[in-house]
C-alpha positions as CSV (number, residue, x, y, z in Angstrom):
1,X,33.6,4.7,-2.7
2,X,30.8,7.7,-2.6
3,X,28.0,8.1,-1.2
4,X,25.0,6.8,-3.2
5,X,22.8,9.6,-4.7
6,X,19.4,8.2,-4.9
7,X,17.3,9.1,-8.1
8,X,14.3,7.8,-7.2
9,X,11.6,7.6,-4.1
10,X,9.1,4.8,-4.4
11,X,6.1,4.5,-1.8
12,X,4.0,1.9,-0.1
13,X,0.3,3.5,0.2
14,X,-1.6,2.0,3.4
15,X,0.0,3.0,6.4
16,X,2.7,5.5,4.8
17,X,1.2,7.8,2.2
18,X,-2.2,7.3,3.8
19,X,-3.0,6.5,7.3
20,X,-5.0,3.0,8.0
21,X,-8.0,3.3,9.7
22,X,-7.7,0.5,11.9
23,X,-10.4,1.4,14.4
24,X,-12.9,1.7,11.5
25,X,-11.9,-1.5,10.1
26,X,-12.5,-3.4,13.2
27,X,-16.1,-2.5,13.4
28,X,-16.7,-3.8,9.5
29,X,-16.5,-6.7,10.5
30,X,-19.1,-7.1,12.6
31,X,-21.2,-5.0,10.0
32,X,-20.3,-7.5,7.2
33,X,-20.8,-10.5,9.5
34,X,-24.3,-9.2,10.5
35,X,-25.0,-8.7,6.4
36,X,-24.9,-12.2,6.0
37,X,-26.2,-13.2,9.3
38,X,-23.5,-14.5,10.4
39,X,-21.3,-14.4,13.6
40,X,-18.4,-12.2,13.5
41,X,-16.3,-15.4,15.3
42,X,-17.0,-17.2,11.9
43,X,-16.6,-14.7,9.4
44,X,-13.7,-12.5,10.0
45,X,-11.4,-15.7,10.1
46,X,-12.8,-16.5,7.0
47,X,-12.0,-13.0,5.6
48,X,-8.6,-12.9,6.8
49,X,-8.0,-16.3,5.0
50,X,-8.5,-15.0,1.6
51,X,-6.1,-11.6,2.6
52,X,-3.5,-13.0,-0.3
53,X,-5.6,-13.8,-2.9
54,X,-7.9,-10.8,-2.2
55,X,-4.2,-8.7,-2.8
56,X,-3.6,-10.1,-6.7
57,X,-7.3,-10.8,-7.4
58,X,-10.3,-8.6,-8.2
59,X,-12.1,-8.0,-5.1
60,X,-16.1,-9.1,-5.7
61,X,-14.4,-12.0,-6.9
62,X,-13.1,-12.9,-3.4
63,X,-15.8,-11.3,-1.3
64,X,-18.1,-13.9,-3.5
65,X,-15.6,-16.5,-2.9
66,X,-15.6,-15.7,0.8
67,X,-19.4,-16.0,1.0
68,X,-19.6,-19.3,-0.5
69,X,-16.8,-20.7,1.8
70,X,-19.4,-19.6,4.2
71,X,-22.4,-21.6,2.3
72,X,-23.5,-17.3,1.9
73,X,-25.2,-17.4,-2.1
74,X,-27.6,-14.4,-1.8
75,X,-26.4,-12.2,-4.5
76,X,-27.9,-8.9,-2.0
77,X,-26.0,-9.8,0.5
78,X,-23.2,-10.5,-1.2
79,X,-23.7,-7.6,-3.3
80,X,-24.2,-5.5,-0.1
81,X,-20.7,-6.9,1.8
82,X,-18.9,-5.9,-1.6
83,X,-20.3,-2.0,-1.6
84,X,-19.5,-1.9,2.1
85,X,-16.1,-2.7,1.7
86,X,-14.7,-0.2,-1.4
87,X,-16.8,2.4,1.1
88,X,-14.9,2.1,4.1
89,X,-11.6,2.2,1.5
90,X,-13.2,5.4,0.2
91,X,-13.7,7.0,3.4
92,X,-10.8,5.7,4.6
93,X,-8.4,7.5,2.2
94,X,-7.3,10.6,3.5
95,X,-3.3,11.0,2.0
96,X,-1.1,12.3,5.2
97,X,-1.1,16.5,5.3
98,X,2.4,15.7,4.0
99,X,2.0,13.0,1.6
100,X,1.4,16.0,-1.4
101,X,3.9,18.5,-0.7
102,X,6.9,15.9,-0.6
103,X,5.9,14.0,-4.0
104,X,5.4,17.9,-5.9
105,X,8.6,18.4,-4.0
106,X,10.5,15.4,-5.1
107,X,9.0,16.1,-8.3
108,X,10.2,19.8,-8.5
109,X,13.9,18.1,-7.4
110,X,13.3,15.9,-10.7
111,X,13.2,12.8,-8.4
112,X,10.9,9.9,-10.5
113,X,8.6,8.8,-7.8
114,X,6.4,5.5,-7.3
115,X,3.5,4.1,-6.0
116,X,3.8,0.6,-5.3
117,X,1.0,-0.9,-2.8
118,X,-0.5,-4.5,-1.7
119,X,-4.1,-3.3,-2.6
120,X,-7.5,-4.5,-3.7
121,X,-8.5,-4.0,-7.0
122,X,-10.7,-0.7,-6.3
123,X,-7.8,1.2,-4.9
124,X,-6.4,2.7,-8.5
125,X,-9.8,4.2,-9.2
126,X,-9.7,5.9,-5.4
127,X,-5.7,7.2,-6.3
128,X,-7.2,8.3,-9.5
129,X,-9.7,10.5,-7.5
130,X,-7.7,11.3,-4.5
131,X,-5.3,14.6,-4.4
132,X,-2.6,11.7,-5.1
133,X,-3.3,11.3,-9.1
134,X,-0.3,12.9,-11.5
135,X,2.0,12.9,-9.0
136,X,3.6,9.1,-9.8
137,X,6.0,8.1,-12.5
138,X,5.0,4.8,-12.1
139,X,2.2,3.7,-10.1
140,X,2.4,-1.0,-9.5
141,X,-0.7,-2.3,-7.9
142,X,-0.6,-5.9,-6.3
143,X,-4.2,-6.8,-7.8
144,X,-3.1,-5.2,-11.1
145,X,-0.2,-7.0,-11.4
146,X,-0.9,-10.2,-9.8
147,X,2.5,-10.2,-7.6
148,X,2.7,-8.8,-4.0
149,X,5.2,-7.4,-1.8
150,X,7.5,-8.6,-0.4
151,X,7.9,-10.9,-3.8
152,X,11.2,-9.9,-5.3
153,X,9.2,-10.0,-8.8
154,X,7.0,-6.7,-7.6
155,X,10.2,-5.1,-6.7
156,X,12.0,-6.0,-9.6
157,X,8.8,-4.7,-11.6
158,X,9.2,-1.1,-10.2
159,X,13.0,-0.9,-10.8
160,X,12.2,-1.8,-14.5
161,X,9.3,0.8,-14.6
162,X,11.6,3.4,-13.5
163,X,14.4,2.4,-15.8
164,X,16.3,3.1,-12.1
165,X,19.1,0.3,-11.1
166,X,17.6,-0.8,-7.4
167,X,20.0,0.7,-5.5
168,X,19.2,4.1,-6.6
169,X,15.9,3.3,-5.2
170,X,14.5,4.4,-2.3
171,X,11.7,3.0,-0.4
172,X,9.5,4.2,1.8
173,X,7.2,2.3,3.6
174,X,5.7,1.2,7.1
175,X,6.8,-2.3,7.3
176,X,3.7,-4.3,6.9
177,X,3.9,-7.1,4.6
178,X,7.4,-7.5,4.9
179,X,8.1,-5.3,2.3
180,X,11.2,-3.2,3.9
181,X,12.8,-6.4,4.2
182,X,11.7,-7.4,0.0
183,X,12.8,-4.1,-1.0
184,X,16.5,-4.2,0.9
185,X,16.8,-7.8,0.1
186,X,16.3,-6.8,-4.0
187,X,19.4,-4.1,-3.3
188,X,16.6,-0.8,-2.4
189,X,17.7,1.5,0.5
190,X,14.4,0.9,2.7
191,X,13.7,3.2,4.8
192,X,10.8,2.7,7.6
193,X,8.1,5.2,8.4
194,X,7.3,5.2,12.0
195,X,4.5,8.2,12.1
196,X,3.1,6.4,15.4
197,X,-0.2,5.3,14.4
198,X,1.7,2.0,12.5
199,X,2.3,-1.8,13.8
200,X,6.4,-0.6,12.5
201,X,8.2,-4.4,12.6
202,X,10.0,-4.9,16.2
203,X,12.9,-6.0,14.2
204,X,14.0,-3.1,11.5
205,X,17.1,-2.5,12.0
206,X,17.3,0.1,9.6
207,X,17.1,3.5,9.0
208,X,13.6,5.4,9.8
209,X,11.7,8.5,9.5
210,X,8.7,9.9,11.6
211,X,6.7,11.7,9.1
212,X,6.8,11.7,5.3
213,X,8.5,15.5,5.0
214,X,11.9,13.9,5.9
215,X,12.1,12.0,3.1
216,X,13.2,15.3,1.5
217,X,16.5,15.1,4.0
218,X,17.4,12.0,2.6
219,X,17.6,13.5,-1.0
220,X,19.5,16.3,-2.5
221,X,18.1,19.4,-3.1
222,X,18.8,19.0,-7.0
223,X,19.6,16.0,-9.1
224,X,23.9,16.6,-10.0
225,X,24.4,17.5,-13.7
């Protein structure tokens, strides 16, 4: 049996195309927290409790549902926490120096590409603005969709998007959320980013990359006739 050519590359967002800016994130919540007078030991629990449904929901939706779990109801605060978190997205998304060049490359190989992310619901508009926008065949967001990874269903979605069987797919990602595992388990070749400012899984026993650029190792230099 041959090797498997792949003909598409599909790509987590956070953590692989761009960085997370985990430092930065750990000192919202303390300015959330002190928004709605609270202490942080109460609120960011609270926060991290709603993670799933903040994922396939829209996201003032579950910042007000996160207040009034916290008996919170003044709409300026609330209104305040909301603005505070789709800025520190916004500064917060800077694609990898990479990140372009291999999707125009892929592109130029005439690789389809994806986009498929775990996401709150302002993220498309901040792809849409970002040096990112055009360069997707297919772009799946969790909070769009209302499945995440590592569902099979989300994987299964992006396959069908492509019009690509999954194991023609490739799938790039930094582990979190399970998804390496959701994409190999759906019959994707998974492959792990480990640029060394990631949590990678302990566990992946598959096969990795250090920066984005080698993804263009893993492909042919042109699609076979």
């Amino acid at each position: 049996m041959g090797v498997v050519v792949p003909r598409a590359v599909i790509f987590d967002l956070w953590g692989t195309l761009v960085p997370f800016a985990g430092e930065r994130w750990a000192s919202a919540y303390g300015a959330m927290a002190d928004i709605l007078e609270l202490p942080r030991e109460q609120f960011e629990p609270a926060w991290r409790r709603a993670y799933s449904q903040r994922l396939v929901s829209d996201l003032r939706e579950n910042v007000e549902y996160v207040c009034d779990s916290l008996g919170v109801t003044r709409p300026d605060a609330i209104e305040e926490v909301y603005r505070l978190r789709v800025e520190m997205h916004r500064m917060s998304f800077r694609p990898r120096a990479d990140a372009v060049p291999t999707l125009r490359e892929l592109r130029a190989r005439d690789y389809r590409t994806a986009l498929l992310t775990n996401c709150t619901s302002e993220i498309p508009g901040l792809v849409a603005e970002s040096p990112l926008a055009g360069l997707f065949d297919v772009e799946i967001y969790s909070c769009g969709v209302g499945l995440r990874k590592p569902d099979r269903a989300i994987f299964e979605l992006a396959a069908n998007k492509l019009d690509i069987a999954p194991q023609l797919c490739l799938y790039v990602g930094d582990g979190g959320d399970d998804e390496l595992v959701g994409a190999r388990d759906f019959g994707m070749n998974a492959v792990l980013l480990r640029p060394g400012d990631t949590q990678p899984p302990e566990d992946w026993q598959g096969p990795e990359i250090a920066r984005l650029a080698q993804v263009l190792e893993l492909v042919p230099q042109a699609q076979a006739e």
